[in-house]
N, C-alpha and C positions, 0 to 999 in steps of 0.2 A: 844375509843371515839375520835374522828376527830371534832377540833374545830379549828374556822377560815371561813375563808370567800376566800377559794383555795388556800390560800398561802402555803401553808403546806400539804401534800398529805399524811404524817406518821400520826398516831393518838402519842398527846401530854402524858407523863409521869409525876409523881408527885413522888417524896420522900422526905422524912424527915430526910435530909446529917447526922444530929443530932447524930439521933437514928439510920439511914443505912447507915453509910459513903460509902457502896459497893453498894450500889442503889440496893438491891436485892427485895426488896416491894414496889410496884408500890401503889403509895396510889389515882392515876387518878380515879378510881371508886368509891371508899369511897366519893372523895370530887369533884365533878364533878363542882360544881359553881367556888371551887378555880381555875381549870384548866381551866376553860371558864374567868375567870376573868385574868389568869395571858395569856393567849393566845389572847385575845382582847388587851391587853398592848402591846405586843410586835407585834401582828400585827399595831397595830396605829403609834407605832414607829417605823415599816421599813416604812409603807407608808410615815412618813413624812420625815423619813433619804434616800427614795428611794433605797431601801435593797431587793425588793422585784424583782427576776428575769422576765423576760421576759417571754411569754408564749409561748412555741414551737412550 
């Protein structure tokens, strides 16, 4: 799943350090709203820290 608005060209990951300290279960599909919630955060925050690269 590719969420974002082009900042990001990887598709974003989810685990639960918790219960997978070794990230081996990608929980991105299970919880697709969390991943679109925490990738809208951090996209809002490079745009307003200008973290966001240039486009080539």
């Amino acid at each position: 799943m590719e969420i974002g608005n082009g900042t990001r060209t990887k598709k974003w990951s989810l685990y639960d350090i918790t219960k997978d300290p070794t990230e081996l279960n990608d929980l991105s599909v299970q919880f697709p709203d969390k991943v679109k919630a925490l990738s809208d955060s951090w996209n809002n925050w490079a745009h307003q820290h200008h973290v966001i690269p240039k486009p080539k």
